[in-house]
N, CA, C and O atoms as CSV, one atom per row, in Angstrom:
chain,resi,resn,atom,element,x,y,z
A,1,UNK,N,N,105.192,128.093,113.605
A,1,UNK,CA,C,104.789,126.735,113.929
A,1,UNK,C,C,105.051,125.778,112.772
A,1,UNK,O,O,105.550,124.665,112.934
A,2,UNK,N,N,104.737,126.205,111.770
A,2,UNK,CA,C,105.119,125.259,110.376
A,2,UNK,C,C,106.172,124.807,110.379
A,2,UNK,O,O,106.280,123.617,110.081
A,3,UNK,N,N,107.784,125.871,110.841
A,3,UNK,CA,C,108.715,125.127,111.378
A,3,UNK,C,C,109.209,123.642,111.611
A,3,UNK,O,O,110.076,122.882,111.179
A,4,UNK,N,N,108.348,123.648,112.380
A,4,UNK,CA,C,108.539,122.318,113.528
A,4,UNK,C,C,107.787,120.787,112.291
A,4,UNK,O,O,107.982,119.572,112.307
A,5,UNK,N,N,107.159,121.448,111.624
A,5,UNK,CA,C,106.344,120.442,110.271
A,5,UNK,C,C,107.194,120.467,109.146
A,5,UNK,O,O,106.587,120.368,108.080
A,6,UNK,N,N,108.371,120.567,109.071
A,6,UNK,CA,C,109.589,121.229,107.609
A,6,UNK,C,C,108.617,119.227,106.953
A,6,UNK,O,O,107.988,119.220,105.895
A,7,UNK,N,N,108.733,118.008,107.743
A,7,UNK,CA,C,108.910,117.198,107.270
A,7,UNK,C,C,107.618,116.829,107.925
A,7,UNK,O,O,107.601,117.022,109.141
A,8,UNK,N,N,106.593,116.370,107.418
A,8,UNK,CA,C,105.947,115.539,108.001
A,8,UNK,C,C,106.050,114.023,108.435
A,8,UNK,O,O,106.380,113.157,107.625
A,9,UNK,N,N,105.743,113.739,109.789
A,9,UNK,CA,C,105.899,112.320,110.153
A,9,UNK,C,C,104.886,111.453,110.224
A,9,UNK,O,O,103.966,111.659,111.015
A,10,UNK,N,N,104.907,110.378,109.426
A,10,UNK,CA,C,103.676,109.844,109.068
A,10,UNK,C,C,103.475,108.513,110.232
A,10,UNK,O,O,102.505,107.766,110.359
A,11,UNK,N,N,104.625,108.536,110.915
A,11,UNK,CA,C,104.191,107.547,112.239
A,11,UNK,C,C,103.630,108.096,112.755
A,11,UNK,O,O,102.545,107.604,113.063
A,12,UNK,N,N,103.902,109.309,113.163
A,12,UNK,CA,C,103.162,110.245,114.036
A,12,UNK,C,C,101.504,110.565,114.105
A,12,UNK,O,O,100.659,110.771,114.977
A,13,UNK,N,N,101.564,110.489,112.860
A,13,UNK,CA,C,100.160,111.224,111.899
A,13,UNK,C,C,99.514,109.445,112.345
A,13,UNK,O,O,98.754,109.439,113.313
A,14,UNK,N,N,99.687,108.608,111.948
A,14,UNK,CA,C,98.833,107.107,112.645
A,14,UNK,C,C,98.863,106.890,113.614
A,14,UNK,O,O,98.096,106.005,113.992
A,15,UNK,N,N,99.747,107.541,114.608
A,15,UNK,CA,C,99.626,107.368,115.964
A,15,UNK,C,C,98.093,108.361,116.301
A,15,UNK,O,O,97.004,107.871,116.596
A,16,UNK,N,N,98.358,109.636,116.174
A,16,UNK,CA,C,97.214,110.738,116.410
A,16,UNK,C,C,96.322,110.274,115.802
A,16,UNK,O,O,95.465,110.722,116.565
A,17,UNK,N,N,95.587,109.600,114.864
A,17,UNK,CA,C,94.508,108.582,114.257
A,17,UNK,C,C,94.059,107.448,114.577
A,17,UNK,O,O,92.909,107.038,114.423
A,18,UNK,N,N,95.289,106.705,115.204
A,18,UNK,CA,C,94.746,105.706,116.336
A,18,UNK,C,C,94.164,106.369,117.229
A,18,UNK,O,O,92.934,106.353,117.274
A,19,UNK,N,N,95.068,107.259,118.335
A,19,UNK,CA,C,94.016,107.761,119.251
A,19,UNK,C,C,92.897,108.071,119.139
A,19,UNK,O,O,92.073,107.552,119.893
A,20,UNK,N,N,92.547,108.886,118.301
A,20,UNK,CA,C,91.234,109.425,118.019
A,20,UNK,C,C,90.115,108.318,118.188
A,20,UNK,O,O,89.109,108.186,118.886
A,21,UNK,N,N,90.968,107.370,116.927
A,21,UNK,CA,C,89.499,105.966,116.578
A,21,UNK,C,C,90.068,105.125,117.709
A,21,UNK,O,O,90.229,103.925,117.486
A,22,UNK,N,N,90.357,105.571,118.777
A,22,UNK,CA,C,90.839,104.278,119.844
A,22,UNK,C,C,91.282,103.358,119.381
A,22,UNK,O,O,91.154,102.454,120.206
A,23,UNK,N,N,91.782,102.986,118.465
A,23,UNK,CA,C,91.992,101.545,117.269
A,23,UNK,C,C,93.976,101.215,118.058
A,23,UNK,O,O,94.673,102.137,118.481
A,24,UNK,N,N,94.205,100.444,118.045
A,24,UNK,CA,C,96.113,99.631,117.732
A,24,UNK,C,C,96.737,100.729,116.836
A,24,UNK,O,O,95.962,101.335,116.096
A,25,UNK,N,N,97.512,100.920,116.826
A,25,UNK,CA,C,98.657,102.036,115.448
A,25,UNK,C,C,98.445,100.829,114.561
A,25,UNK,O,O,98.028,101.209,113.467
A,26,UNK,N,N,98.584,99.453,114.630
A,26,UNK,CA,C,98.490,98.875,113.548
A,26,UNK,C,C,97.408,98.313,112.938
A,26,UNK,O,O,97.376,97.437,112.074
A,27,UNK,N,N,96.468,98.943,113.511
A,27,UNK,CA,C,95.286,98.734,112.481
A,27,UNK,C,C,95.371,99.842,111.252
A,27,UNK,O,O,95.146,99.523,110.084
A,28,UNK,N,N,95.697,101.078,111.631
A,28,UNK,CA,C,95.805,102.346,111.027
A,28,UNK,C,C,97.137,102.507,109.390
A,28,UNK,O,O,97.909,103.412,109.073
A,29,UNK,N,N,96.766,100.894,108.626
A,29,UNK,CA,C,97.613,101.039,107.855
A,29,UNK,C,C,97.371,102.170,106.670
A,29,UNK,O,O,96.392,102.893,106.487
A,30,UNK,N,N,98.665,102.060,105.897
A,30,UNK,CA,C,98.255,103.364,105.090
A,30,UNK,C,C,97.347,103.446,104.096
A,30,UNK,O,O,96.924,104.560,103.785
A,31,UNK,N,N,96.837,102.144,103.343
A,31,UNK,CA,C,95.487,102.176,102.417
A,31,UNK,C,C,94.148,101.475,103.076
A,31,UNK,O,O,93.258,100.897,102.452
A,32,UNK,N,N,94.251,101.706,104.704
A,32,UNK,CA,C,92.716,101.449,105.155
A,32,UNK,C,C,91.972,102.626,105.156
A,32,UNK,O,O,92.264,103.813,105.304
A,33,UNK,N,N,90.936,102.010,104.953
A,33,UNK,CA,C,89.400,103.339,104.523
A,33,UNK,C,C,88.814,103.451,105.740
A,33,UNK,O,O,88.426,102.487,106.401
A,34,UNK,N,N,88.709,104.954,106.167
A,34,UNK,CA,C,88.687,104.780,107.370
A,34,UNK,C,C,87.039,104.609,107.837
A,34,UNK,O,O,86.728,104.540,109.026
A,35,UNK,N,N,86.095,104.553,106.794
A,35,UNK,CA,C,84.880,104.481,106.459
A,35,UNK,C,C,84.446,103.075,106.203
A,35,UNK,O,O,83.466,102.503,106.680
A,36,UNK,N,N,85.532,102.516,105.193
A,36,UNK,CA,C,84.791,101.059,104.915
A,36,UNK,C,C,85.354,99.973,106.271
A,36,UNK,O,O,84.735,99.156,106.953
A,37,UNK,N,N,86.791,100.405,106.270
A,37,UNK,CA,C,87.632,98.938,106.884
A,37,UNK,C,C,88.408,100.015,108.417
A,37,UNK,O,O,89.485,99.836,108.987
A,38,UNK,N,N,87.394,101.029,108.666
A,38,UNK,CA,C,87.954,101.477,110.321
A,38,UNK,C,C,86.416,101.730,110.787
A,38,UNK,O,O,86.518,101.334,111.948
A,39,UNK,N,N,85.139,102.105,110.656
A,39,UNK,CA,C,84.103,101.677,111.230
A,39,UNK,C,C,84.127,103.814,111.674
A,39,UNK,O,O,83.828,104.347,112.743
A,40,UNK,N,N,84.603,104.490,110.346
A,40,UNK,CA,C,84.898,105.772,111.184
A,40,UNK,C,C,83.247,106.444,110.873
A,40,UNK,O,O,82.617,106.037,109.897
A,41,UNK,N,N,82.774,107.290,111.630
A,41,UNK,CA,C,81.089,107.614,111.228
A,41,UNK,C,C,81.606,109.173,111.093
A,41,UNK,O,O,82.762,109.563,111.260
A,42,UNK,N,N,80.839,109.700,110.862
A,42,UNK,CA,C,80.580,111.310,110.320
A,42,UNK,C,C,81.168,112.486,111.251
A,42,UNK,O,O,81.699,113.532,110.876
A,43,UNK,N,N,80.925,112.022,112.609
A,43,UNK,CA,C,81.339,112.285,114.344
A,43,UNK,C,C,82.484,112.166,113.968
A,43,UNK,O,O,83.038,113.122,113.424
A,44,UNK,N,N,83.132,110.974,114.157
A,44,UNK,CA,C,84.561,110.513,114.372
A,44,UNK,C,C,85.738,111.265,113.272
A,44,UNK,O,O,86.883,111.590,113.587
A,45,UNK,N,N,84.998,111.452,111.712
A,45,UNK,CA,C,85.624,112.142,110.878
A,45,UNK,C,C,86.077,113.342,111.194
A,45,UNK,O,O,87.240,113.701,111.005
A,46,UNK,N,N,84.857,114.285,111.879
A,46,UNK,CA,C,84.794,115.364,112.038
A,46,UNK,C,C,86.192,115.446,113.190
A,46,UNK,O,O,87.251,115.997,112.890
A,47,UNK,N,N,85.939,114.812,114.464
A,47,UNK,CA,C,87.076,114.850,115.293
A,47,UNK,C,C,88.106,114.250,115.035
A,47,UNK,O,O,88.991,114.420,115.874
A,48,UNK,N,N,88.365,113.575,114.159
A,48,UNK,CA,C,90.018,113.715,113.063
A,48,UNK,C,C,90.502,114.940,112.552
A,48,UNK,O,O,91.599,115.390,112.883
A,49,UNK,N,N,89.854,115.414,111.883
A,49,UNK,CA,C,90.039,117.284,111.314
A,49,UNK,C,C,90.306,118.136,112.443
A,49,UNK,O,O,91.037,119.124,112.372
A,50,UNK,N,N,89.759,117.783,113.406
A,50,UNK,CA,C,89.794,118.928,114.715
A,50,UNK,C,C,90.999,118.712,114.771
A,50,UNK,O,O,91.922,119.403,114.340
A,51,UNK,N,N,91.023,117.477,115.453
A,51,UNK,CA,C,92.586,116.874,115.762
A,51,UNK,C,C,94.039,117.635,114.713
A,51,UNK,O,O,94.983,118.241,115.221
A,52,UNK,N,N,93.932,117.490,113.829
A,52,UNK,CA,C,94.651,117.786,112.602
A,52,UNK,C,C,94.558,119.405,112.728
A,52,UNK,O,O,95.323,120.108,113.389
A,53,UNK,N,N,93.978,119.633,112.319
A,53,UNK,CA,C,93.499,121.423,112.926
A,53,UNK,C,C,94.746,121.342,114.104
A,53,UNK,O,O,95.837,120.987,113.658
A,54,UNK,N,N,94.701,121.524,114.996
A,54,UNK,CA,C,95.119,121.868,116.112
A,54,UNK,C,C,96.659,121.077,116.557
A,54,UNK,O,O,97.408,121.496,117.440
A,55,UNK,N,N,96.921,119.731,115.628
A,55,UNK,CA,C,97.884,119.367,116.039
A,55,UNK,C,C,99.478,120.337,115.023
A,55,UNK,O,O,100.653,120.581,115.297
A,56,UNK,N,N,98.446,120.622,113.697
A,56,UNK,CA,C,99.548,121.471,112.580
A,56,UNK,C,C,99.177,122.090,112.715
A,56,UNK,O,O,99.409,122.538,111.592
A,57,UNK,N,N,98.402,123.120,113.319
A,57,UNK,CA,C,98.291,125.001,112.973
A,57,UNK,C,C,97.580,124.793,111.636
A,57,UNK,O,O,97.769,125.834,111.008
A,58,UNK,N,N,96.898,124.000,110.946
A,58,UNK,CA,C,96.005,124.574,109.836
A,58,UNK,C,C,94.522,124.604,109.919
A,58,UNK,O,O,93.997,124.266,110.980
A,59,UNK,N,N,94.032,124.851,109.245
A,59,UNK,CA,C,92.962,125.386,109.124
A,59,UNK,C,C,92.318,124.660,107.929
A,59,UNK,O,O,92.471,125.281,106.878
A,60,UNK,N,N,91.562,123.377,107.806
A,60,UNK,CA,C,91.212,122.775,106.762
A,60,UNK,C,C,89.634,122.884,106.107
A,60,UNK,O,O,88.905,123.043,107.086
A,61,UNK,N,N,89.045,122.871,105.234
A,61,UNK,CA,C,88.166,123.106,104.793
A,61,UNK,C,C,87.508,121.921,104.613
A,61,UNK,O,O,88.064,120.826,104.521
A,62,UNK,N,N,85.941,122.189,104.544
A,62,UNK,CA,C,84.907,121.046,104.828
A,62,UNK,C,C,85.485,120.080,103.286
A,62,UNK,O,O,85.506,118.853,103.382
A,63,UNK,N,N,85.859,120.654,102.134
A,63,UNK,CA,C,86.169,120.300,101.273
A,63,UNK,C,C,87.474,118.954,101.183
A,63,UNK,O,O,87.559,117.986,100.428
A,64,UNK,N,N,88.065,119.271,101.931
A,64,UNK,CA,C,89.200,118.667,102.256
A,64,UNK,C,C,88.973,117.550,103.180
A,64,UNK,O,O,89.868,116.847,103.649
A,65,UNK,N,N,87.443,117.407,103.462
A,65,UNK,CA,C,87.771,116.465,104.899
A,65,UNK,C,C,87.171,114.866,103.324
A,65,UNK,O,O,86.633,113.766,103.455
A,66,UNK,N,N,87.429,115.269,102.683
A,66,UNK,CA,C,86.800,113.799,101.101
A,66,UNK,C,C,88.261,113.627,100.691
A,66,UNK,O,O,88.353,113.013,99.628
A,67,UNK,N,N,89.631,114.053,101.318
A,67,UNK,CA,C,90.720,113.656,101.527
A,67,UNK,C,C,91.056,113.019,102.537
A,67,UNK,O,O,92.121,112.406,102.470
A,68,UNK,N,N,90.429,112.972,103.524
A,68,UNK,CA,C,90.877,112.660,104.506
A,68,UNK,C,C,89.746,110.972,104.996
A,68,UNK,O,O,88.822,110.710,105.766
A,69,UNK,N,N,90.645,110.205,103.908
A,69,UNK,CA,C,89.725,109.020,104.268
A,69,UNK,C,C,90.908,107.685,104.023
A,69,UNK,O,O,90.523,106.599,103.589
A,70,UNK,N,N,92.034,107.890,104.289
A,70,UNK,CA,C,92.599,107.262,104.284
A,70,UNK,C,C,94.347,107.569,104.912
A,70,UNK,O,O,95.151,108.304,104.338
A,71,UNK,N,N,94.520,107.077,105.734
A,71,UNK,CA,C,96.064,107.315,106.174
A,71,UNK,C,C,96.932,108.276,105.099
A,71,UNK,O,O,97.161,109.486,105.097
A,72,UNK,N,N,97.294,107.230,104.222
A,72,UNK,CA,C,97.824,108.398,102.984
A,72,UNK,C,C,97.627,109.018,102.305
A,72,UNK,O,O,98.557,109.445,101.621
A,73,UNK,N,N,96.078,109.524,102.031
A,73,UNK,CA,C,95.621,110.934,101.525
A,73,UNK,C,C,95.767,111.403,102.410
A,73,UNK,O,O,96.512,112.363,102.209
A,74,UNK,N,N,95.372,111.297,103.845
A,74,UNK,CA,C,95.301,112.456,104.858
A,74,UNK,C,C,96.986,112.740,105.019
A,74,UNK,O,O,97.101,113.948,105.224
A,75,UNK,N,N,98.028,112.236,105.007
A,75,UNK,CA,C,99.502,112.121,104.935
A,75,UNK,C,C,99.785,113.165,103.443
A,75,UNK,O,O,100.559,114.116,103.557
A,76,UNK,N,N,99.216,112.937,102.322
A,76,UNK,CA,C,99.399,113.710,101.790
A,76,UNK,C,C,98.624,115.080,101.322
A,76,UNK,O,O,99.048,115.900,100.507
A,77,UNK,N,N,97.369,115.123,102.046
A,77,UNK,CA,C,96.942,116.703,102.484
A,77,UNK,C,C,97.829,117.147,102.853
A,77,UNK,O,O,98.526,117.853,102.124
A,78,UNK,N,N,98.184,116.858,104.340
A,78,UNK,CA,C,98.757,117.511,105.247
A,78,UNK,C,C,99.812,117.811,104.708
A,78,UNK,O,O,100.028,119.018,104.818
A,79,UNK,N,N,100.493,117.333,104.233
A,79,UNK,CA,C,101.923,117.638,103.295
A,79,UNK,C,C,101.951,118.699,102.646
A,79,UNK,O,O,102.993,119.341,102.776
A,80,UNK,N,N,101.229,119.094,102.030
A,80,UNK,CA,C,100.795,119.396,100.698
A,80,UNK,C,C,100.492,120.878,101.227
A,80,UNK,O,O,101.204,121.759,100.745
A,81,UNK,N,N,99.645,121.208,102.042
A,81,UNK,CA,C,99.183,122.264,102.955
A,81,UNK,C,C,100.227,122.569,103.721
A,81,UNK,O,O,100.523,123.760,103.810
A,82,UNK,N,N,100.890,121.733,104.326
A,82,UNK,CA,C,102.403,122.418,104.956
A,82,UNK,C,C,103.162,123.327,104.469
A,82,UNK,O,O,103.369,124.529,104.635
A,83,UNK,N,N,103.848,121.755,103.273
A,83,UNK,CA,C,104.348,122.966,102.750
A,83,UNK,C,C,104.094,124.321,101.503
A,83,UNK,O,O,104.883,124.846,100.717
A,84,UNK,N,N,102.845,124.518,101.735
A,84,UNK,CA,C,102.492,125.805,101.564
A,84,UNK,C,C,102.654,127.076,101.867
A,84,UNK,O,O,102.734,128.186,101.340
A,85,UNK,N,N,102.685,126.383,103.213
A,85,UNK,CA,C,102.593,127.843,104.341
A,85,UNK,C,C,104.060,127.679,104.742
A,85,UNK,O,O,104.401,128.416,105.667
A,86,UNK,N,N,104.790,127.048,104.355
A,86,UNK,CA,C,106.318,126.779,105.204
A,86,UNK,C,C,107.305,127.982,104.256
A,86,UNK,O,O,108.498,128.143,104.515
C-alpha cells in the first residue's frame, strides 16, 4: 500500500481535511491552526487521525496527533512516516 504514497499529495491531504471539518478546500490553507483559526475540538482531531489512519495504511500514535495541527505539519508527518515504511 505505501506504494501508491511513493509521493505524497498535499491537495489531496486538504481535500480529506476539508471533508472531515466540512470547511471549503480553501479555508484549509497550509499555516491554519486547526484549533485556533479552524474551530477543530478534541472530537474532530481525533476523527482527522482516523481518517489519516485509514486513508495511508498507518498507524499513528496519540503522540503524533501535537503534529497534527496544522495542514503542513500534518503534510509533513505523513511524509515522514511514509517514507519510512516505503
Amino acid at each position: 500500500m505505501a506504494d501508491r504514497f511513493d509521493k505524497l499529495d498535499k491537495e489531496e491531504l486538504r481535500g480529506l481535511i476539508a471533508e472531515v471539518l466540512d470547511l471549503p478546500v480553501a479555508e484549509v490553507t497550509d499555516e491554519a491552526h486547526f484549533l485556533d483559526d479552524l474551530d477543530v475540538d478534541s472530537l474532530m482531531a481525533l476523527e482527522i487521525m482516523v481518517r489519516l489512519e485509514k486513508a495511508y495504511g498507518l498507524r499513528l500514535e496519540e503522540t503524533e496527533l501535537e503534529s497534527i495541527t496544522t495542514l503542513a505539519g500534518t503534510y509533513d508527518l505523513l511524509d515522514g512516516r511514509l517514507k519510512a515504511v516505503s
